[in-house]
N, C-alpha and C positions, 0 to 999 in steps of 0.2 A: 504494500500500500504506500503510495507516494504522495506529499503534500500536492503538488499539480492535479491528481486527482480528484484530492477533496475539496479543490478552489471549481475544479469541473462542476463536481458534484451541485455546490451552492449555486453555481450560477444558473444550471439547467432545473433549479429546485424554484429560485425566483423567478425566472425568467419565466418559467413553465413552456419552454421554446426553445427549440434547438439550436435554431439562425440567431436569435437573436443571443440566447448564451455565447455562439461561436465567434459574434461580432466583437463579443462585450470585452471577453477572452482575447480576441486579436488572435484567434483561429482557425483553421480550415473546420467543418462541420465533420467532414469524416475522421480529421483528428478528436473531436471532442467525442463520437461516438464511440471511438474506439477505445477512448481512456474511461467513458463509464462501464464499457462491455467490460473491459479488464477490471473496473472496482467492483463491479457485480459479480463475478467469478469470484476473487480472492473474498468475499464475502459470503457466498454462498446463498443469497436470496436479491431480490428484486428490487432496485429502490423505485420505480416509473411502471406507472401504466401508460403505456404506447400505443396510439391509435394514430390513423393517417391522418387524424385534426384534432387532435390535442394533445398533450402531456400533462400527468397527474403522480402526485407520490403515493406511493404504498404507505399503510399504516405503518408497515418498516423505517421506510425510506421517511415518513416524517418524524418517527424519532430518531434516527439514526442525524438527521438534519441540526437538528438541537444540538447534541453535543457533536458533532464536526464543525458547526460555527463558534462553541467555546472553546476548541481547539485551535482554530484558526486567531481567536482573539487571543488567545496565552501566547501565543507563538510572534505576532505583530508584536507583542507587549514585552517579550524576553528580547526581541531583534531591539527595539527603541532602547532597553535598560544596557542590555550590553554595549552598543554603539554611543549610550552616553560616556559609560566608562572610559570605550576607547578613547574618547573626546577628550577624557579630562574632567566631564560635568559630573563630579562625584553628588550620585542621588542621596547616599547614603555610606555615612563612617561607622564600621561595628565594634564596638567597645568588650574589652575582656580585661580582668584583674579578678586580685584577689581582695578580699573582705576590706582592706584598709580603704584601699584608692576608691572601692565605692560607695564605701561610707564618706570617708572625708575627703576627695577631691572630686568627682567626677560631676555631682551634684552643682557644684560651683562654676567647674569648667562645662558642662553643657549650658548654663545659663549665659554664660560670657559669649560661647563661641554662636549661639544660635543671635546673638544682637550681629553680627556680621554674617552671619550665612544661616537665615532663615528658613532657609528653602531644603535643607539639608538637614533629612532625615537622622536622628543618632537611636542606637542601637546597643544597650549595655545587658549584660551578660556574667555574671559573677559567678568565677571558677576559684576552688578552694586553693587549687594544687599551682604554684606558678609553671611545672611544668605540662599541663593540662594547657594551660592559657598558651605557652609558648605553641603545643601543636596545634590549635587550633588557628593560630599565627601564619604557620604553615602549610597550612593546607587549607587555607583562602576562606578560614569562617570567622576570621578577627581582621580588623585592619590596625589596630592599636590593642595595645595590649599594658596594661602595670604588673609587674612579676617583680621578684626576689633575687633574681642571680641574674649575673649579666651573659648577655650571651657575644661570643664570637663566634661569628658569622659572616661569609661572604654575603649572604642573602640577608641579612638583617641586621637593622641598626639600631643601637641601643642606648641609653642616656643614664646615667645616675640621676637622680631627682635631690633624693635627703637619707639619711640613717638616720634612725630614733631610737634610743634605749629600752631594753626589755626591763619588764617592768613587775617583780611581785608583785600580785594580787590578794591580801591579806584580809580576815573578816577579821571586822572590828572584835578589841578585845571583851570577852564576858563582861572581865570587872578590871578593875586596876591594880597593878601590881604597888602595891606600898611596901611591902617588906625591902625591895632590891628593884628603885627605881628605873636603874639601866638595867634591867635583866634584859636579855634578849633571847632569841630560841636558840643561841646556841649553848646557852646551860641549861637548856633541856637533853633529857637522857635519848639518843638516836634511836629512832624506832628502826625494830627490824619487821614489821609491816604484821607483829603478829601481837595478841596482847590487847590491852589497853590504854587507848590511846584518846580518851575522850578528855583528857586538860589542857590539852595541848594551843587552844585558842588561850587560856589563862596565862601562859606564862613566856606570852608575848609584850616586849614593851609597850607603852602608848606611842612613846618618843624615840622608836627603831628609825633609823634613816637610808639604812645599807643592807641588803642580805646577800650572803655570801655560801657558795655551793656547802662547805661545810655547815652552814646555820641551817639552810632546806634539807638536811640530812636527819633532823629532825622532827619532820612535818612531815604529813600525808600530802601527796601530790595527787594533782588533776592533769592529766597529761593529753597530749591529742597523740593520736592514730596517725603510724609512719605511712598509711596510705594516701592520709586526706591530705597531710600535712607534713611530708618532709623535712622540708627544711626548718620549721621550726622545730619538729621532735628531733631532728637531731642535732639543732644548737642545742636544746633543754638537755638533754641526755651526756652529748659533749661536755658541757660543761661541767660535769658531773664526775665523768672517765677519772679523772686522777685524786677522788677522795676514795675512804676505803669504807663507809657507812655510807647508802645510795636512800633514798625515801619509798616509803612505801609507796607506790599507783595505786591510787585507788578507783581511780575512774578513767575512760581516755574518752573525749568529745569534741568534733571535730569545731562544734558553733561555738565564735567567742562568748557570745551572751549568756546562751545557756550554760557555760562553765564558770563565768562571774555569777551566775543565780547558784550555782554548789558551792563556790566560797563563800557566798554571803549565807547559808545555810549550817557552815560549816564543815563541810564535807573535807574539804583540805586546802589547800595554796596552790593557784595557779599562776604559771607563769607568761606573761602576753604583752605585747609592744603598747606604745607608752598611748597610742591613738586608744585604744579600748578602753581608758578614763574616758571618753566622751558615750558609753553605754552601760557605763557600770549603775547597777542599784544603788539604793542607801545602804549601809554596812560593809561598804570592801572600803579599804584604802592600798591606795600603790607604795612604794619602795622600790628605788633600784635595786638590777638584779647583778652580780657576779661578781669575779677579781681579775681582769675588769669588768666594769660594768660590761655586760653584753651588748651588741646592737643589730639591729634588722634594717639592708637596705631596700630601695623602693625605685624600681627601673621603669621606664618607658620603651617600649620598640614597637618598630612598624618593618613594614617589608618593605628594603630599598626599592626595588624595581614598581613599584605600587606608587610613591612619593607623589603629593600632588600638593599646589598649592592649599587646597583646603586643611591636609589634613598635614601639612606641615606646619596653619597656622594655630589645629588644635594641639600638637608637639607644644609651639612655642609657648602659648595660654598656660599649659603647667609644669614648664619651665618657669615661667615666670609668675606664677602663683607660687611655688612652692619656695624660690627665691624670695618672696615678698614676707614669708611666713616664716625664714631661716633657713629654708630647704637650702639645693647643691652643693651635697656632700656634708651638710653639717645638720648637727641636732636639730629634730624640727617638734 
């Protein structure tokens, strides 16, 4: 079955007329006979009742008319969107990141860039894993993308934006510690993840400012799943490697929210970049985390050969958002 066919088909369906379908077409009649004689074959029933003074559809052939005119119209409509592309006239930019960039940038940068390119569809899409994001990169279902690692790449360019400090995430203390005002969790006795372990919110300072892998050695941890979240399970765990008491996992959960709702619960202490203060409950407070402090960076790329002014100008927007904010390469 050949599209020249089904442009046959329509014409000889409105027309209800052979001569005139074949004019309409800009072809011989015996050509056009011959292309419905061959759609009727490869179809196996009739679309025309043929008489020596008129043409009419078969109850076939007038459903069959319906959807070969919505295929006709898909197909006009994919030739116009591709040919803008090739043009340059980008209809539409598809956005991909992880949790940070679309909570706290993307919001901002689609407002800025749609004041200059209204016309231009945006498209966001929140992938946990920055390697997720990056193939979707690849293989032409992202045109921008905010991920964690940088890539080197012939085929893709890539930006540093900012790093930000990871951040313990601690439920507020029970009660106060008045006996050993600077207590902190690391005079508490290390759990080995069996036991009881239910004071363990108590005999946290108020006035803690720092925790250090040995201090978390202490505390039950909330951890994410090395599937969802790689790179952060394996800074959290890394920076672990070289003490000799590790914390109990008590849970692993890939959604930041829901893991600051089990430290405000008390479930245990989780560890998350410094942006997930802007969703936390009442009852968690943050502290930096490690020796040194840890940090998580925040990349931009697109596909070099893709590059267009539009979507070079939404690059620049948070470049220079994240610049105005302390972003490029420094704490944000």
């Amino acid at each position: 079955m050949e599209i020249r066919q089904l442009q046959c088909f329509v014409a000889v369906a409105e027309e209800l007329h052979f001569r005139r379908a074949a004019v309409r077409l800009a072809i011989s009649q015996p050509a056009l006979s011959a292309s419905l004689a061959a759609l009727e074959a490869d179809l196996g029933f009739a679309l025309f009742f043929r008489t020596t003074r008129q043409v009419s559809l078969t109850q076939a052939g007038a459903v069959f008319l319906k959807d070969v005119r919505q295929i006709l119209r898909n197909l006009d409509a994919a030739k116009r969107q591709a040919r803008d592309i090739a043009h340059s006239a980008v209809p539409a930019i598809r956005i991909g990141g992880v949790d940070e960039a679309i909570v706290t940038l993307v919001p901002t940068l689609m407002a800025r860039f749609r004041q200059d390119y209204p016309d231009i569809h945006l498209q966001v899409h929140e992938v946990s894993s920055s390697g997720r994001n990056l193939q979707a990169l690849e293989a032409h279902r992202a045109d921008i993308v905010f991920i964690r690692e940088n890539v080197d790449s012939d085929h893709i360019e890539c930006r540093l934006l900012y790093r930000q400090p990871v951040m313990a995430a601690l439920p507020e203390s029970a009660r106060s510690v008045t006996a050993s005002p600077h207590l902190t969790i690391s005079d508490a006795p290390a759990s080995s993840g069996q036991g009881d372990n239910t004071d363990w919110k108590e005999r946290i300072a108020d006035d803690i400012a720092h925790v250090t892998p040995d201090d978390l050695a202490a505390w039950p941890l909330i951890g994410f799943p090395r599937h969802a979240r790689p790179l952060l399970h394996d800074l959290v765990m890394g920076s672990l490697a070289h003490i000799t008491a590790t914390p109990a996992v008590t849970c692993e959960v890939i959604d930041k929210s829901t893991m600051l709702q089990l430290v405000r619960q008390g479930v245990g202490v989780a560890l998350v970049p410094r942006w997930a203060q802007a969703i936390a409950p009442e009852g968690v407070r943050f502290v930096p985390y490690g020796d040194p402090v840890l940090e998580l960076p925040l990349y931009i790329a697109w596909r070099k050969r893709d590059y267009s002014p539009q979507l070079g100008h939404f690059v620049s927007l948070a470049c220079a958002l994240c610049d105005a904010q302390g972003g490029n390469g420094k704490d944000m």
